[in-house]
C-alpha positions in Angstrom: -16.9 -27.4 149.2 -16.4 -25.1 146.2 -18.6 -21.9 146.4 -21.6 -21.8 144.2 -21.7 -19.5 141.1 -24.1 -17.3 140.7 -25.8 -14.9 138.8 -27.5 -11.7 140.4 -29.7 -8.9 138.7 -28.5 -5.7 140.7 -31.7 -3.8 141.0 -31.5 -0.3 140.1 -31.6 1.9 137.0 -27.6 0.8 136.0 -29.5 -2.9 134.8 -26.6 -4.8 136.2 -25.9 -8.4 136.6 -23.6 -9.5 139.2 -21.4 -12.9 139.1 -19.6 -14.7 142.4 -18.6 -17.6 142.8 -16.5 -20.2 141.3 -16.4 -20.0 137.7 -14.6 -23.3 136.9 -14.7 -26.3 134.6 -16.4 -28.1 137.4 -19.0 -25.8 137.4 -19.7 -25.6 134.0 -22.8 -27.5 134.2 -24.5 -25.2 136.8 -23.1 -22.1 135.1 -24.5 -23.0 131.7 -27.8 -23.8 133.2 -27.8 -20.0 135.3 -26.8 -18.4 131.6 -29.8 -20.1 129.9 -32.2 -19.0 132.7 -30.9 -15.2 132.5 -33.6 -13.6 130.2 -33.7 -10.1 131.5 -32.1 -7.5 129.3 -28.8 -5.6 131.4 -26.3 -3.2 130.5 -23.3 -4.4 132.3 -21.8 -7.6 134.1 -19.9 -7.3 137.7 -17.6 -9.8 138.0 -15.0 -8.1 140.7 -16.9 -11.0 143.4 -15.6 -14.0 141.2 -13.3 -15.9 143.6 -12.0 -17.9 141.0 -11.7 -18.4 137.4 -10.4 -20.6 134.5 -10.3 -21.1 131.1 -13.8 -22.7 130.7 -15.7 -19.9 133.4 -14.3 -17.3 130.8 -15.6 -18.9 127.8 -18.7 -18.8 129.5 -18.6 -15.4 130.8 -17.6 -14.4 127.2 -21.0 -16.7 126.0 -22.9 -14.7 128.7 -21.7 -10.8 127.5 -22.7 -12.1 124.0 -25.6 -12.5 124.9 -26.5 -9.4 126.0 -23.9 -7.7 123.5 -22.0 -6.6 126.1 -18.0 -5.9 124.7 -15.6 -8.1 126.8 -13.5 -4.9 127.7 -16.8 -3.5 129.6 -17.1 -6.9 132.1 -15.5 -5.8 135.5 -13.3 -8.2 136.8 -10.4 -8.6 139.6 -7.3 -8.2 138.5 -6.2 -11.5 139.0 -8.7 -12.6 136.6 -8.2 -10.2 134.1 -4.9 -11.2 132.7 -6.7 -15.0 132.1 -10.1 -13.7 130.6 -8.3 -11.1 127.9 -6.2 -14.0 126.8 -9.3 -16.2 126.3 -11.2 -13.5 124.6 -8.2 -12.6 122.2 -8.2 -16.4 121.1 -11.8 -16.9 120.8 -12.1 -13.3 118.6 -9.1 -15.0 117.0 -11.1 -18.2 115.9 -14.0 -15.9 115.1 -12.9 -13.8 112.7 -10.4 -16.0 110.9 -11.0 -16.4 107.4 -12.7 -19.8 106.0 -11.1 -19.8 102.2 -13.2 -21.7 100.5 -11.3 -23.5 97.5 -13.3 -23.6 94.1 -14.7 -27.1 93.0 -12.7 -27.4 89.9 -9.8 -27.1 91.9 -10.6 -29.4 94.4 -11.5 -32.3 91.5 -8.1 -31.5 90.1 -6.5 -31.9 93.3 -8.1 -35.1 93.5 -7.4 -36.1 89.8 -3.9 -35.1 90.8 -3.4 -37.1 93.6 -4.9 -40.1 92.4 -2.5 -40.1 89.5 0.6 -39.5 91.8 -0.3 -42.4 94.1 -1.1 -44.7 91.2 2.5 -43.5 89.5 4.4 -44.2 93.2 2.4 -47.8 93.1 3.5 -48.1 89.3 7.5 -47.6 90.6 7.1 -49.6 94.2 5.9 -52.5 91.6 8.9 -52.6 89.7 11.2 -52.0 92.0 10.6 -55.0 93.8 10.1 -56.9 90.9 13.7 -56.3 89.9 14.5 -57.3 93.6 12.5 -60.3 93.2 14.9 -61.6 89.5 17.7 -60.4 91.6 17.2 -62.9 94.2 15.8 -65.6 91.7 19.0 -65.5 89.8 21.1 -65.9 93.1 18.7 -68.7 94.0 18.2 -70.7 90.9 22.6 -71.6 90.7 22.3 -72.8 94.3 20.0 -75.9 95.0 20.5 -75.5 98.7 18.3 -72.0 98.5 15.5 -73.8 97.4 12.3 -74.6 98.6 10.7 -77.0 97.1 8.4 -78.2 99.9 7.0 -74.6 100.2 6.4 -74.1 96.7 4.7 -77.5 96.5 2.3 -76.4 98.8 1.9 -73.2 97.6 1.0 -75.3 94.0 -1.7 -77.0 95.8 -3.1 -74.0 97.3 -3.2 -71.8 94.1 -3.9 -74.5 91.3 -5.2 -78.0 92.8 -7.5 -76.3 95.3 -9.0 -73.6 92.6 -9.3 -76.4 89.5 -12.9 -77.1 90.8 -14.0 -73.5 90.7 -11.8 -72.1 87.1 -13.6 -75.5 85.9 -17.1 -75.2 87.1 -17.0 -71.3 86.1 -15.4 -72.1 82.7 -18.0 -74.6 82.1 -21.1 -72.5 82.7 -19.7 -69.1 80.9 -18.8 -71.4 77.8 -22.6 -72.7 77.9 -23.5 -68.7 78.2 -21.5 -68.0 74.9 -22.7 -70.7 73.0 -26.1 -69.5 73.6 -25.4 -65.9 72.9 -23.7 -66.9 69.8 -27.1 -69.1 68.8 -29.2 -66.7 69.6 -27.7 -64.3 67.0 -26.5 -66.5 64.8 -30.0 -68.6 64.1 -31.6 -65.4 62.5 -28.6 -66.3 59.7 -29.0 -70.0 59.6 -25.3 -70.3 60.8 -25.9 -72.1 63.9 -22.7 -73.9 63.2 -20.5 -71.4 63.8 -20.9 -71.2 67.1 -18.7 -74.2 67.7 -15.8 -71.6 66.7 -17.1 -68.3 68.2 -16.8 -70.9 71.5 -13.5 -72.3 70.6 -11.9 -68.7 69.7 -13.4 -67.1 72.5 -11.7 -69.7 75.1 -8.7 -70.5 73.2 -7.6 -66.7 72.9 -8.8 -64.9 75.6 -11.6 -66.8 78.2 -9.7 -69.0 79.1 -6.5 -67.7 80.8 -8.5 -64.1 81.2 -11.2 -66.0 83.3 -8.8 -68.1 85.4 -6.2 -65.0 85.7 -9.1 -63.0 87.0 -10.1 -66.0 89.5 -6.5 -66.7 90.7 -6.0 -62.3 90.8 -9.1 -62.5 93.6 -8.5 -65.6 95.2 -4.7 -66.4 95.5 -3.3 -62.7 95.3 -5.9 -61.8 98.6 -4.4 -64.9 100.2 -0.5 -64.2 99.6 -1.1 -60.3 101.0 -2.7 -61.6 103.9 -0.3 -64.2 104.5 2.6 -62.1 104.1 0.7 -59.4 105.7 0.1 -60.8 108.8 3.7 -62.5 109.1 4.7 -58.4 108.9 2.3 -57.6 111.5 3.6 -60.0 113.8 7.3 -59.2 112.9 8.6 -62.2 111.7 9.9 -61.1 108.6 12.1 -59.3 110.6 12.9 -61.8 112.8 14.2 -63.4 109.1 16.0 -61.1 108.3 17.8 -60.4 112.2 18.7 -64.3 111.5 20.4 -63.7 108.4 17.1 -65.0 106.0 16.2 -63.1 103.0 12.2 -62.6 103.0 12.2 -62.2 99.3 14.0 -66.1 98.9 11.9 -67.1 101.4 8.3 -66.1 101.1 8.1 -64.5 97.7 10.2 -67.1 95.4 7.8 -70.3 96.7 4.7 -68.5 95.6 5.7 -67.2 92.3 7.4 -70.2 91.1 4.3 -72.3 92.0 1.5 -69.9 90.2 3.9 -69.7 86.8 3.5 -73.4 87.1 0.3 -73.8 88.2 -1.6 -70.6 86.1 -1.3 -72.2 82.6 -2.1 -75.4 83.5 -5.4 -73.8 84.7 -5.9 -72.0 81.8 -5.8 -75.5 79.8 -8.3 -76.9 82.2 -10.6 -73.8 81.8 -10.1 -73.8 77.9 -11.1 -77.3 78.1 -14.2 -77.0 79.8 -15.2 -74.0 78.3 -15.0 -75.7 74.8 -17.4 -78.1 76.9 -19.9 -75.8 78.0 -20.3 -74.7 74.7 -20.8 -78.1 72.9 -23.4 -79.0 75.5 -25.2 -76.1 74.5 -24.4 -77.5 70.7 -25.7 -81.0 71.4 -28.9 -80.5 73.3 -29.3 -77.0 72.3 -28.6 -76.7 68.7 -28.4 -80.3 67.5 -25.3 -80.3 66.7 -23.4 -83.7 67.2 -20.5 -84.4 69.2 -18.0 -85.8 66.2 -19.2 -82.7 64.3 -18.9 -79.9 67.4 -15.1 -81.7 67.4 -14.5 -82.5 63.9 -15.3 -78.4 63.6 -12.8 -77.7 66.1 -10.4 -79.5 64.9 -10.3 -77.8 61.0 -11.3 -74.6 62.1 -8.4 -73.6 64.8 -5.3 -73.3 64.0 -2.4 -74.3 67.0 -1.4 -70.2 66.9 -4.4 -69.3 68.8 -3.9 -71.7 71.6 -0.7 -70.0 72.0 -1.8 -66.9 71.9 -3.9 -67.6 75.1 -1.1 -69.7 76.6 1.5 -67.1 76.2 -0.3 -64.5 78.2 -0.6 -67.5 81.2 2.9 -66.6 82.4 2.7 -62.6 82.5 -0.6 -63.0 84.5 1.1 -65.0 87.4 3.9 -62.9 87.2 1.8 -59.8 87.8 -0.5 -61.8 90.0 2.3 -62.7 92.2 4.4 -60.2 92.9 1.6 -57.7 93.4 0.2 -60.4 96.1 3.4 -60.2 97.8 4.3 -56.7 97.7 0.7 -55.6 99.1 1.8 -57.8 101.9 5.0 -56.3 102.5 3.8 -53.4 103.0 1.0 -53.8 105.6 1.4 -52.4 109.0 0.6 -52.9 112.7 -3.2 -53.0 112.7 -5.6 -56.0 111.4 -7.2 -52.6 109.3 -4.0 -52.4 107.2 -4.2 -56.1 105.7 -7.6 -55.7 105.0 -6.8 -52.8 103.5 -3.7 -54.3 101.2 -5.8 -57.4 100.6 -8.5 -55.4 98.9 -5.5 -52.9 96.9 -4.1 -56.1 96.1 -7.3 -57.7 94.5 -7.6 -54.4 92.9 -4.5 -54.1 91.5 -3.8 -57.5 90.1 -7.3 -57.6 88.4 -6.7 -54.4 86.7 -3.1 -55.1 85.6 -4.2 -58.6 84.3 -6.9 -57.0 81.8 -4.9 -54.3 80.7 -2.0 -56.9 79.9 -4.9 -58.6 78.1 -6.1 -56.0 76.0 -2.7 -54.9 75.2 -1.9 -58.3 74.4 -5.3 -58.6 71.8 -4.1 -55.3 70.4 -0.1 -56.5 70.0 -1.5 -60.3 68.1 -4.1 -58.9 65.9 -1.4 -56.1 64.4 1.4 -58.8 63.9 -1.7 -61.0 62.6 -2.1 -63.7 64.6 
């Protein structure tokens, strides 16, 4: 059995404590405990009777000698234990008086500022990079029937468009009846109650429409095609595909994009449709407007160009939607953490790209005056 440390006051006028024993990492407990309980004032430590020492012991002989404000070059000590203890003592008066730069705030924020604009640039680039990868590989694909997939991108149509009509329509509906009584509630102080029909029919024919179903499909199918992909990546099948001589890109990416273009504006006409709904139940019940007159208003007061100017935008957005979807899943690692992680960026990301496209989009139609 190892021999117990100790600490001894050495009576006489020198006020001296003297240490023996093992002073290891296995007696760290004890020795910690024998430190606290040393409350008597001495001049000098004795450790010549320590019959062994490590890294830990010194540490704690060091603790002890500050304690008592002893200098480590006054502890007497073999000399086999010497060598150990002034190594320790140089690194732990290294660690002590080493300098903590504090960096000012303003720096730090534009660090931050910095950074953030670096990583959203590198996302910016990754994006179209692999979107020209992905018309690469459509135009190789769309010459050669035997590339297709139609199966795959008939599923992928009833997973992004025949399973989310339900909820773009329901949602459509209900913000449609919001608008139309927004619009009555400011517009009965004027006695123009009648005019809501085409702040409704504007509002979903130019932008509520695809925006709202953009925004739906950005959350619910871009989350589903990153962790789709994403999890494929984890388990390395993509590249088992490619080891087999399959491109990923043809395979996995093509599918879902060609289903969403087809699939994202016939949404939009669903949601246009039952926005303009919404909004003439509000009319009928609300306002006492009848139906032929909610339609008949519809009809002479919008033109065709601003059904287009929604429609139009229904392409971009399941471009963007897409190929964000996918690329967040291409690039998830090993862990489960990482496709959280990319789902989330990619809901993100596709949310924010689809209302600045739409904004810019507003902007671009009311200078050329449509």
């Amino acid at each position: 059995m190892a021999e117990r440390p100790t600490i001894e006051v050495v009576p006489g006028p020198a006020e001296c404590l003297r240490l023996t024993g093992v002073w290891r990492v296995d007696q760290a407990g004890r020795l910690a405990g024998e430190i606290e309980r040393t409350r008597r004032p001495v001049k000098a430590l004795d450790g010549g009777d320590i019959s062994a020492l490590d890294a830990a012991g010194a540490l704690l002989l060091l603790r002890l000698a500050d304690r008592f404000d002893i200098a480590p070059e006054a502890i007497s000590l073999s000399d086999q234990h010497r060598a150990l203890f002034d190594a320790v003592a140089r690194a732990q008066a290294a660690d002590d008086h080493e300098p903590v730069v504090r960096e000012a705030r303003w720096r730090r924020v534009l660090a931050h500022v910095g950074g953030a604009v670096a990583e959203t640039w590198a996302h910016a680039v990754q994006l179209l990079a692999f979107t020209g990868q992905t018309l690469a590989t459509l135009v190789k694909v769309l010459p050669n029937p035997r590339l297709w997939r139609p199966t795959a991108t008939v599923h992928h149509m009833e997973q992004t468009g025949l399973d989310a009509l339900p909820l773009v329509a329901l949602l459509s509906f209900l913000i449609g009846a919001v608008v139309a009584f927004l619009g009555a509630t400011v517009l009965r102080d004027f006695g123009a109650e009648l005019f809501v029909v085409d702040l409704v029919a504007y509002a979903f024919l130019r932008e509520m429409g695809v925006l709202l179903t953009a925004i739906l499909l950005a959350g619910r199918t871009a989350s589903a095609f990153t962790a789709q992909i994403g999890t494929m990546k984890s388990r390395e099948e993509i590249d088992a595909m490619r080891t087999i001589g399959l491109d990923p890109v043809a395979l996995l990416v093509i599918p879902r994009l060609t289903a969403l273009l087809i699939m994202l504006p016939l949404l939009a006409v669903f949601a246009m449709l039952a926005g303009l709904l919404g909004g003439m139940l509000v009319a009928v019940f609300s306002l006492g407007i009848p139906v032929e007159l909610y339609i008949s208003r519809v009809y002479e007061s919008i033109e065709l160009r601003h059904y287009l100017v929604g429609l139009v935008k229904a392409p971009l957005f399941a471009l963007v939607i897409a190929l964000v979807g996918c690329l967040e899943g291409f690039k998830v690692g090993g862990t489960a953490q990482s496709v959280g992680e990319r789902t989330t960026s990619a809901v993100v990301q596709s949310i924010t790209l689809v209302i600045v496209i739409d904004a810019l989009a507003a902007v671009f139609f009311m200078e050329i005056g449509w």
